[in-house]
C-alpha positions in Angstrom: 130.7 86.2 134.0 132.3 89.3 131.9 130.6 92.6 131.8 129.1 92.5 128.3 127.3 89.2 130.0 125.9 91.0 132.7 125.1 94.2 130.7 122.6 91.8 128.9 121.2 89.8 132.0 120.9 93.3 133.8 118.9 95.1 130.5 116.7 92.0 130.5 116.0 92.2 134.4 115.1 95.5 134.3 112.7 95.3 131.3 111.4 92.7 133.1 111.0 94.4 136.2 108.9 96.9 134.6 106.2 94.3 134.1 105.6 94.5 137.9 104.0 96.5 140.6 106.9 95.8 142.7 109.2 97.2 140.4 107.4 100.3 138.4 107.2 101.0 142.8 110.8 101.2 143.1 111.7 102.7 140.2 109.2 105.6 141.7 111.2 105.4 145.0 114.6 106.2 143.2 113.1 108.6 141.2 111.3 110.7 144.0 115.0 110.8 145.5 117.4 111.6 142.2 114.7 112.6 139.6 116.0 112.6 136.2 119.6 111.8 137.1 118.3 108.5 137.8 119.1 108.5 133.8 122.7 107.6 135.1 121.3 104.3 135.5 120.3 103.5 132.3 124.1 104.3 131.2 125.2 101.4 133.3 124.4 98.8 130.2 126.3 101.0 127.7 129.3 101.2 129.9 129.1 97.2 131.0 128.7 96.7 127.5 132.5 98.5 126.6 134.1 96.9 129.4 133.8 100.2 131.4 136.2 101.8 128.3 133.5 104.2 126.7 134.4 106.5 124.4 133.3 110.5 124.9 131.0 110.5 122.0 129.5 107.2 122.8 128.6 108.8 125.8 127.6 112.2 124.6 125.4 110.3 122.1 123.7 108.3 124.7 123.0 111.3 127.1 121.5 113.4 124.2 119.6 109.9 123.3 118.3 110.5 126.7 117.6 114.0 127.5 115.7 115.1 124.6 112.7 112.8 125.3 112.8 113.3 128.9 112.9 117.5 128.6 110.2 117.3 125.7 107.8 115.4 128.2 108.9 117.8 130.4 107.8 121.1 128.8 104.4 119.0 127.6 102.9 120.0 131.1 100.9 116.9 131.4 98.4 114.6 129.0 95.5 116.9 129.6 96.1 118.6 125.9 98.4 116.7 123.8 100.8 119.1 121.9 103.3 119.3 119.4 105.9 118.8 123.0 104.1 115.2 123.1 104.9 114.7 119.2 109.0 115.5 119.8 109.1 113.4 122.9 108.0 110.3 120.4 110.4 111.1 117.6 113.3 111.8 119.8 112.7 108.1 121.2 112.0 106.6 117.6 114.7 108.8 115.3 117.9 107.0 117.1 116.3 103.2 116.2 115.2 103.8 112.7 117.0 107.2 111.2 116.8 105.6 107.4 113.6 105.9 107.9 113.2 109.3 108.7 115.5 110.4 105.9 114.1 107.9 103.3 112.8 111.2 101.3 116.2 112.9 100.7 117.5 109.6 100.2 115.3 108.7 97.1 116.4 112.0 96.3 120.3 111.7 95.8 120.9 113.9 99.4 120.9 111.9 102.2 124.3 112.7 102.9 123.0 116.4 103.9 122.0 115.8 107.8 125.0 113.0 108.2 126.4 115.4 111.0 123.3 116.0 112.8 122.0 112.3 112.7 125.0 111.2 113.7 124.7 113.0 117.4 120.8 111.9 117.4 121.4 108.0 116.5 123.3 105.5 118.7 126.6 103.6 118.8 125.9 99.8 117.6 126.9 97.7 120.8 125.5 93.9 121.3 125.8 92.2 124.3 125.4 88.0 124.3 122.6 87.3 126.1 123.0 83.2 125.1 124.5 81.5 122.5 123.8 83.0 119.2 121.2 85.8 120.8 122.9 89.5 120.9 121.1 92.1 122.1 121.4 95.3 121.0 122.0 97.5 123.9 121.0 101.3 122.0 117.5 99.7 121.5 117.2 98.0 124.9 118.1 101.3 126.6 115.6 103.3 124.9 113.0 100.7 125.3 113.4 101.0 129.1 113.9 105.1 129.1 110.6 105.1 127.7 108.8 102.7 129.8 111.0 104.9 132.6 109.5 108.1 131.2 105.8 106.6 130.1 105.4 104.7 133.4 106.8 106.0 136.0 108.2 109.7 135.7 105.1 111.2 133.5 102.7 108.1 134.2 100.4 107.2 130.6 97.5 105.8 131.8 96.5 102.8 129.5 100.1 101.8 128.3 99.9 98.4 130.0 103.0 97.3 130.4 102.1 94.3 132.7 102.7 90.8 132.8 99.1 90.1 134.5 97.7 88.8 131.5 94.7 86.5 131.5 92.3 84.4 129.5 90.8 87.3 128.0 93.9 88.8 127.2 94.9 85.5 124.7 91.0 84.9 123.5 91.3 88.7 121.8 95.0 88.2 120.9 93.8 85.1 119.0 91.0 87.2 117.3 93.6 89.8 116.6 95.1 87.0 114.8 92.2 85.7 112.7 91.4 89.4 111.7 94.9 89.7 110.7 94.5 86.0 108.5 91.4 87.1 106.9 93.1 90.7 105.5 96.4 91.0 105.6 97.1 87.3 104.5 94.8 87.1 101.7 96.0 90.4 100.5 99.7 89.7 100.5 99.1 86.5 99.1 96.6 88.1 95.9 99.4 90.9 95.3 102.2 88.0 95.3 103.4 89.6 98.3 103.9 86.6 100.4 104.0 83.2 98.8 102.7 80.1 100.8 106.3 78.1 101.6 105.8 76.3 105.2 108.9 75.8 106.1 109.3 72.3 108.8 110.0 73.4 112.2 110.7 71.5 115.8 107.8 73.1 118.3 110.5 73.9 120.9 112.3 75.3 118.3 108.9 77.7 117.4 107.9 78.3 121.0 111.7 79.6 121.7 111.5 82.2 118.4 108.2 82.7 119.2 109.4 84.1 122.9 112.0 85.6 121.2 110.0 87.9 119.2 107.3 88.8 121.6 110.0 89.8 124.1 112.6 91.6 121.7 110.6 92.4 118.5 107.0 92.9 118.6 107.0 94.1 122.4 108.9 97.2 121.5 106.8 97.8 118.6 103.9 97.6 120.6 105.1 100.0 123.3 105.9 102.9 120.5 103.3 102.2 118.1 100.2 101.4 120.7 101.0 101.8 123.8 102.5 105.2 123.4 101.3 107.0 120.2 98.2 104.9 119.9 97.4 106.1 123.4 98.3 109.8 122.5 96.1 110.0 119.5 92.8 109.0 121.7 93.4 111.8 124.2 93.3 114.6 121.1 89.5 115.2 120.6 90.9 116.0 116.8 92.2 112.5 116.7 90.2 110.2 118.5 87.5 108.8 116.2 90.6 107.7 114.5 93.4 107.2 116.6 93.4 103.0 115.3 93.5 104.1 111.9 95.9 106.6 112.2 98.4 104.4 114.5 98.7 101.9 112.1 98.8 104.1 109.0 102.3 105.6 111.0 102.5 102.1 111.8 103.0 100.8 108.3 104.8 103.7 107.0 107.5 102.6 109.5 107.7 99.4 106.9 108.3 101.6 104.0 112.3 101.4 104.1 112.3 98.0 104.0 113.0 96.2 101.0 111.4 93.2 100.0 112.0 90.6 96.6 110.0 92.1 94.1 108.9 95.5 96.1 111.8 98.1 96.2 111.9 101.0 98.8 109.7 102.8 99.0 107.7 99.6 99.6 104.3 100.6 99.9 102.8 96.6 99.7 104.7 96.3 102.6 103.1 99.6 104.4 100.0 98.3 102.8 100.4 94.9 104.9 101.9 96.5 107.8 99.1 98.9 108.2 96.2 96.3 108.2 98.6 93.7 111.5 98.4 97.8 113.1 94.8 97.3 112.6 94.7 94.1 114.4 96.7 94.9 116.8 95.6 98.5 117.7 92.3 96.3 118.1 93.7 94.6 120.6 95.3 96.9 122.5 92.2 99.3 122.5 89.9 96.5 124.0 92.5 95.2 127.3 94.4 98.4 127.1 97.6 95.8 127.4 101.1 96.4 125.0 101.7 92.3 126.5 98.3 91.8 125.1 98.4 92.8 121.7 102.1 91.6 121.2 100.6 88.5 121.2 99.1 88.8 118.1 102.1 90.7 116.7 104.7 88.3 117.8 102.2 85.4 116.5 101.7 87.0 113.4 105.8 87.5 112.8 106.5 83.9 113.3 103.4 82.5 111.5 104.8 84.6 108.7 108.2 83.2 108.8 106.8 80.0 109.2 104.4 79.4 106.4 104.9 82.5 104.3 108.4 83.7 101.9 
């Protein structure tokens, strides 16, 4: 086995370690003992990844990647009041996976060259690792993800984030009614604004059930941790925010769908915010009922490969 190998069999343990009492308890063990230069660890991938060969601003990049959150959650004194503190811990962890989106407006306008300098020390270096044949993973977006279950689970604790793989029937029967909410909007919207045009497209099962694992683990899970689990979450502790913490997680939600292009809808494609925002509905319906991120990327994986499935 080389080390890019085990750099991805060693990201994928440890995300799924998280999942379990057993290991959100060790990961409190370590952390009682080093504190935040347990964040070390989560280098280990990145330099596995290069063969142990890093370059210095590979590594600066990842070490700012990881400080920022972990000082803003630091200075937000606790979930008590949610504050702007709570706000810069979420973009720092966002901004590094998806900086076109953040700059989409002086894009559009001709000048998003301007902050090339700064973003360049706030994104990541691209390095895959093969986790089997033909699946990479991308080891920038697999650290983050586990910083911030690190940060949200175990060094400044979010109750409600559910990270846990102790799903039950309950868990699937609201997933599945996730997805029929979904059907009944965002399906017969896309499909009346020509959107989405019914194509099924013949597939082996073992061949769906493997994308379908796929994107639950790598895709929608993720999603679900940001976009729910986290700022979802947030948004109900603020007595401003609330009422209307659904509705305004998966309006953020779908405006994170607004630099992606589509045939027939440039950027800035609002039909595709427009979509995006009514699968946040569904799932931030979910999420709010088992308080589960596995829960309600059910419905979001399932919705993903339905749509690749049937829909173009």
């Amino acid at each position: 086995m080389n080390l890019p190998h085990l750099a991805a069999y060693l990201l994928v343990a440890c995300y799924l370690a998280f999942g379990f009492t057993r290991g959100q308890k060790a990961l409190l063990r370590l952390q009682r003992v080093g504190g935040y230069t347990i964040g070390v660890c989560f280098l280990l991938p990145y330099l596995l990844a290069v063969n142990l060969h890093p370059s210095l601003d590979g590594l600066i990049r990842f070490a700012v990647a990881l400080a920022l959150p972990a000082w803003f959650l630091h200075k937000s004194g606790g979930y008590r009041k949610i504050n702007g503190w709570h706000a810069l811990a979420v973009l720092s962890l966002w901004f590094p996976l998806e900086p076109s989106l953040f700059l989409l407006p002086l894009t559009l306008q001709g000048r998003g060259e301007i902050l090339q300098p700064v973003v360049h020390w706030l994104t990541l270096p691209n390095v895959s690792v093969p986790l089997a044949p033909g699946i990479n993973l991308p080891v920038e977006k697999m650290t983050l993800v586990l910083w911030a279950l690190y940060l949200f689970t175990v060094r400044h604790p979010l109750d409600g984030l559910g990270f846990t793989w102790r799903l039950n029937v309950q868990d699937f029967i609201q997933a599945l009614r996730g997805l029929a909410l979904f059907a009944a909007s965002g399906v017969l919207l896309g499909l009346a604004i020509h959107f989405i045009r019914w194509r099924p497209q013949p597939s082996r099962w073992s061949a769906v059930l493997l994308q379908w694992l796929g994107m639950y683990l790598f895709v929608a899970l993720p999603e679900e941790i940001l976009f729910r689990g986290i700022i979802q979450n947030l948004l109900t502790r603020h007595p401003r925010t609330h009422a209307w913490a659904s509705v305004l997680a998966a309006l953020i939600f779908g405006a994170s769908h607004l630099n992606n292009a589509t045939p027939g809808f440039p950027v800035p494609n609002w039909a595709y915010m427009l979509i995006a925002t009514l699968a946040g509905l569904a799932y931030g319906l979910v999420w709010q009922r088992q308080r589960k991120v596995t829960a309600s990327a059910l419905t979001h994986a399932s919705v993903n490969i339905l749509w690749r499935l049937l829909f173009r």
